[in-house]
N, C-alpha and C positions, 0 to 999 in steps of 0.2 A: 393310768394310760387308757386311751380310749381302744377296742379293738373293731376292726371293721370285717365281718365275714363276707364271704362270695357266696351265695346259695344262687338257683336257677328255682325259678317259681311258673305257673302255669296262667295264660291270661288267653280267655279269647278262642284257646285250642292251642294258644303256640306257648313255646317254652322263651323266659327270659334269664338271661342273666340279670342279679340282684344285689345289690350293697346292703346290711345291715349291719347299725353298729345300736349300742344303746342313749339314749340323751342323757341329758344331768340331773333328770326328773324319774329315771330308771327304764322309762318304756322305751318300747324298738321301734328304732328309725330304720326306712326303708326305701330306694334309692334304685329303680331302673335304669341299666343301663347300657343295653342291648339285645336283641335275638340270637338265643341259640343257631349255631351255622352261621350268620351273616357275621357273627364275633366269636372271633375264637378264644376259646379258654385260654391261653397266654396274654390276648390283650386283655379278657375279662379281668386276671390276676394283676395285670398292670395297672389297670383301671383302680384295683382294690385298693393296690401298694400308694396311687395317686391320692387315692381318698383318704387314705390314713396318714400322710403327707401333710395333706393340706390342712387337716384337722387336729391335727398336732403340732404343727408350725403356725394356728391360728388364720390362714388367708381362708378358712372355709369353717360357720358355726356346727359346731359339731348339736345345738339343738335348731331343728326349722323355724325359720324367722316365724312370727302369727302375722295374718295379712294385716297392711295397714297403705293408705293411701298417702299419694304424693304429700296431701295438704295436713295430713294428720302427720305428718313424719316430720315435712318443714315446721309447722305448729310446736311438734312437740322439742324439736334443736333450738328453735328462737329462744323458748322459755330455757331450755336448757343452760344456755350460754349467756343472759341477762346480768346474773351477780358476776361472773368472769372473764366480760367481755368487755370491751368498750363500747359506748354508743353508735359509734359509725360503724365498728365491726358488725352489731346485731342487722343494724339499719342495711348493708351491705348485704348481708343472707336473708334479710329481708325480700329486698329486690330482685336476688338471683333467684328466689324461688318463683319467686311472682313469674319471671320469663320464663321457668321451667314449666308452668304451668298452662302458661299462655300460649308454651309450643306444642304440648305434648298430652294438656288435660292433664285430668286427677287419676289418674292412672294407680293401679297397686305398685307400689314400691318398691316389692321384690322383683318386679317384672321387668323395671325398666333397664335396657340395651345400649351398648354403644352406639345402635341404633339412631337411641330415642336421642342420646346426647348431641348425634351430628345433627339430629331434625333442630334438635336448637338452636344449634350454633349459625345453623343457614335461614332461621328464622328469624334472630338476631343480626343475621346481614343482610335483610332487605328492611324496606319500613313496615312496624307490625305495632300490634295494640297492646296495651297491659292495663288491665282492671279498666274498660272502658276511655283509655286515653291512648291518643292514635302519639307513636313515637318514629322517630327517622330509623335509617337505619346504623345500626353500632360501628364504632371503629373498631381497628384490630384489639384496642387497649382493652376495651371493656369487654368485648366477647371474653380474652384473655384472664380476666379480671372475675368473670361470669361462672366460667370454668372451673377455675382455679377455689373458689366461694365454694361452689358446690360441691368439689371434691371432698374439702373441710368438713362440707356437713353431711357427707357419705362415712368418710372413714370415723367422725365421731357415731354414727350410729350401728357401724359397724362393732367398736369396742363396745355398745351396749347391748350388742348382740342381737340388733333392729333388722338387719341383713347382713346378707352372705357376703357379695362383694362389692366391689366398685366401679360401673363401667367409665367414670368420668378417669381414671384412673390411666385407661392406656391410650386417650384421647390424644391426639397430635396440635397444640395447640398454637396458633399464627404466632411469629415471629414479629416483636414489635421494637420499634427502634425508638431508644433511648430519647429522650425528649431534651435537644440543648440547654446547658444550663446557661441561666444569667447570673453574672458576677458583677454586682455592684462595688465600685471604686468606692472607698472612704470620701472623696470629695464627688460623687454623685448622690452620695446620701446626705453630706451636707447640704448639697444645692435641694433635695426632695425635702427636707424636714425645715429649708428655708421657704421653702413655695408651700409648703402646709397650709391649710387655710387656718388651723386651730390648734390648740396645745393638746387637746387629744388625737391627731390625727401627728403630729410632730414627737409624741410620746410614742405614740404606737410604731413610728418610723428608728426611733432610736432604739425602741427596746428591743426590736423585731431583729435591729443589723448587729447588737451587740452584747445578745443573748442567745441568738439562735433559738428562742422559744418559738415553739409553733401557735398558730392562728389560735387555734383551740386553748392552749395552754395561756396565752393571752389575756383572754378573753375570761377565762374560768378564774385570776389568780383574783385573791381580794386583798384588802389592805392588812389583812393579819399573816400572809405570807410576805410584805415585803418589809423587811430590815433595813430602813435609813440608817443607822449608825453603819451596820456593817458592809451595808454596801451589794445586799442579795438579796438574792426570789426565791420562795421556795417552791416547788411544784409537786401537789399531791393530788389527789380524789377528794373531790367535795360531796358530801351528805347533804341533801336535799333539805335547806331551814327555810325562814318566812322573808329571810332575807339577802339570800343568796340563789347561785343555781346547782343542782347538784349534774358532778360531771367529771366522768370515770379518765383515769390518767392513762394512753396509749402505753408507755414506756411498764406500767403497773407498779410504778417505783418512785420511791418519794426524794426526788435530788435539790440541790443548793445552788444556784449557779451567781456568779458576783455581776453586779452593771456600772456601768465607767462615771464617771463625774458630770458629763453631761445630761447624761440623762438620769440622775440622782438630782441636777440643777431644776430637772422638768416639772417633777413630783409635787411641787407644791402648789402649783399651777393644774396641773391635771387633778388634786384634789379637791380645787374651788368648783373646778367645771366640772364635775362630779356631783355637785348636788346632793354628797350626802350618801351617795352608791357605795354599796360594801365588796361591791369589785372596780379597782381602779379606771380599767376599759371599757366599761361598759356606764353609759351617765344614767342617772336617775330615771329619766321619762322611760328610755328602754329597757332600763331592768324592771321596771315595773310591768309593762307589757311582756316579759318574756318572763316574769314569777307567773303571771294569769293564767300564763299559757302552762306554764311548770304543773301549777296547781290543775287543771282541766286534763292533766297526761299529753296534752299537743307540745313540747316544747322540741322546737326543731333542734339539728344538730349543731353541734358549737361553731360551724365555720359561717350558720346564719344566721348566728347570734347579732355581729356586725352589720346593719343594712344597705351599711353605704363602702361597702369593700372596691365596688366599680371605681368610685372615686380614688383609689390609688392609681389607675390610669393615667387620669387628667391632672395626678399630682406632678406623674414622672413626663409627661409631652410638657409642661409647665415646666418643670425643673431641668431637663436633658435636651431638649426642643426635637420638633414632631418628629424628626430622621429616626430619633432613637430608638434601639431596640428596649421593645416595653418585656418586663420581668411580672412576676406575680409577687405576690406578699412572700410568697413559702418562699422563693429566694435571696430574698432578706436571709433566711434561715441559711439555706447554703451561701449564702457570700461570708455569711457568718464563720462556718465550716473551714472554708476554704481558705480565709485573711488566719484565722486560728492555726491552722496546720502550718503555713506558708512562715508564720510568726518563730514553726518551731516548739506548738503545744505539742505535748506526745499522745499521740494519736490514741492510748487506754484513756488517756486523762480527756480528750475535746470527744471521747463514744461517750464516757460517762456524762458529761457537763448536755449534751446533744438525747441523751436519753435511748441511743440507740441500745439493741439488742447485743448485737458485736461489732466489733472494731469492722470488719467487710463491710457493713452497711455504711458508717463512715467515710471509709474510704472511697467507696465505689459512686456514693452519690450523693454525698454533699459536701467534695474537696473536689477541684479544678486546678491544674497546674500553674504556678506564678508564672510572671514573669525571670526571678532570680535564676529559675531551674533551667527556663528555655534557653535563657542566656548560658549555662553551663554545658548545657548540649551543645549547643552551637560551638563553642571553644571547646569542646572535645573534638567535636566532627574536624572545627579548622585544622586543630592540632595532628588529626591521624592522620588527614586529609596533604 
């Protein structure tokens, strides 16, 4: 156990009150932290009882961080988190540091303030620049989203004992509202994988509504993860070869999920037009260009692997006609969610199959209420009523 003494030491001509306790390395640490008279010995003893508190409950390093700057600290969390993390996660503390930087300079690390964090967040809501490229100003999502990054890569440098605390920590951060979901109808996705202009764009429509795999997960699987007899994908972490991409799994877990008869009908077709590709999704010409890139360290993140992703637009004004309300791909994903729950899958079984963390994240955002349920509302209300 660490102990923390009270002495008063002499600086100047004036007398101070003093914290010392020893580090982990044996030598004594020392810690100002008022003028005799202006603090009185009771709050000094309080002050003590704090420091011993906090350094034994861990919110404060009991050895002093060594100085190290913004871009050395961000530098040294990216590499940290590379074999651990997934690609968009790095790519993401990537960026927030970049803004942190751009708000506030290289500043030493241990210094920076809640201060320094609101200068960002207000920096982030007008238009401002990063590494030379002039940007708008953020929404509430992203500042949020900004925030939130950064905290992550505070408190990991915190258990390495990089710094003392965290001012991103008791940050107030905007309140963002939920982004409506689009629920696609089983015969809206008919009519979109009828208006397809291609069997790879009519594959990736069927796979998307009746697997709930994500973009990423898509796009990464190859033909040695899909089972024709059985009827499933498998979803894991790909190892960088000469003939693939290599590309880390969100969920970090390796799941099974089954696909329906149709689009097992797709398959055979989506591998002529394939060309040969040892990922179903992705054809020949652009897997080629995007190993190039693998190989050179530039390979963008999996959701740019697709080039022509716009083109699900002009798939659904085409399929739904122009009134319709337009959905994104990811919603393939939750309509996915939603027809599964509604079906009466048990909500451990559609977290796993969905690769969520826990069943809340299911629930909360990628299930939408049927129709069967409203209607049972409604005949309860009339009934009370």
């Amino acid at each position: 156990m660490t102990h923390v003494y009270l002495i008063k030491r002499s600086k100047g001509g004036a007398r101070y009150y003093a914290l010392k306790w020893k580090r982990s390395d044996g030598k004594w640490q020392q810690e100002s932290i008022g003028k005799v008279g202006a603090m009185t010995a009771n709050e000094a003893k309080a002050a003590r009882d704090a420091k011993l508190t906090a350094i034994g409950g861990g919110t404060e390093l009991r050895d002093k961080p060594r100085a190290m700057t913004l871009a050395a600290l961000l530098a040294a969390d990216g590499e940290s988190i590379k074999a651990t993390r997934s690609t968009a996660t790095v790519r993401s503390s990537r960026l927030a540091g970049d803004s942190l930087l751009g708000a506030v300079g290289d500043m030493d690390a241990r210094k920076l303030t809640v201060q320094h964090v609101d200068r960002l967040v207000n920096w982030l809501s007008a238009p401002h620049e990063i590494n030379g490229r002039k940007m708008p100003a953020c929404g509430k999502a992203t500042i949020r989203r900004t925030v939130i990054t950064l905290k992550a890569v505070w408190n990991r440098a915190r258990k390495r004992g990089r710094l003392a605390g965290n001012p991103f920590a008791s940050v107030e951060l905007p309140k963002v509202q939920p982004k409506q979901k689009r629920i696609f109808t089983p015969a809206e996705v008919e009519a979109m994988i009828e208006a397809a202009p291609d069997a790879w764009w009519k594959a990736m429509i069927r796979f998307g509504f009746t697997t709930g795999l994500r973009l990423g997960e898509l796009l990464a699987l190859t033909w040695g993860d899909v089972d024709e007899a059985a009827g499933t994908v498998t979803v894991s972490a790909k190892r960088r070869a000469d003939d693939r991409l290599e590309w880390s799994a969100k969920s970090h877990g390796e799941r099974t999920v089954p696909f329906d008869a149709k689009a097992a009908a797709l398959l055979p077709r989506l591998r002529l037009a394939g060309g040969g590709s040892a990922h179903p999704f992705i054809p020949a010409k652009r897997l080629t260009h995007l190993l190039t890139l693998q190989a050179s360290g530039k390979l963008p993140e999996p959701s740019q692997w697709m080039g022509e992703i716009r083109a699900f637009d002009s798939i659904q004004r085409t399929a739904l006609g122009p009134a319709a309300a337009l959905g994104t791909f990811h919603d393939l994903r939750k309509s996915f969610g939603t027809h599964a729950a509604n079906a009466g899958v048990p909500m451990h079984e559609l977290c796993r199959l969905m690769g969520h963390s826990t069943i809340t994240v299911t629930a909360t955002f990628y299930t939408a209420t049927g129709g069967d349920v409203r209607e049972k509302l409604f005949r309860a209300f009339a009934m009370a009523g």
